[in-house]
C-alpha positions in Angstrom: 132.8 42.0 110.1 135.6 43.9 108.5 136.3 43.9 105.1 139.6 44.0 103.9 141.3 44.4 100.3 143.9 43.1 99.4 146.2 44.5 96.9 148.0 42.7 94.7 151.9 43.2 94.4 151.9 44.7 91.1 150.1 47.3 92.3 152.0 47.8 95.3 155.3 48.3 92.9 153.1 50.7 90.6 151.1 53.3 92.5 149.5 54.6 89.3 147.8 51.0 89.4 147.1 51.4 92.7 145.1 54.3 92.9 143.5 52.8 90.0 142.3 50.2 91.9 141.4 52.8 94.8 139.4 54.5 92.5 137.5 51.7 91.4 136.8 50.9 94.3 135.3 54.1 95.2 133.4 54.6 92.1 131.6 51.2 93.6 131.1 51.8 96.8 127.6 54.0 96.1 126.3 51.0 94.3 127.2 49.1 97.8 125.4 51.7 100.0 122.6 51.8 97.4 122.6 47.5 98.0 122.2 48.0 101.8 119.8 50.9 101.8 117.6 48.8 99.2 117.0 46.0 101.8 
């Protein structure tokens, strides 16, 4: 199944808060793997 984000239109207008978001989303992506690999 794919996952897909969705970004919100203010941070479409403002890339600053978009790679905000990007980044946040990276920083929990480890956690995610660390989920998976747990089971």
């Amino acid at each position: 199944m794919k996952k897909t984000v969705y970004v919100s239109e203010d941070c479409q207008n403002n890339p600053v808060k978009f790679l905000a978001a990007v980044t946040d989303l990276e920083n929990l992506l480890p956690q995610l793997n660390q989920r998976d690999d747990a089971e």
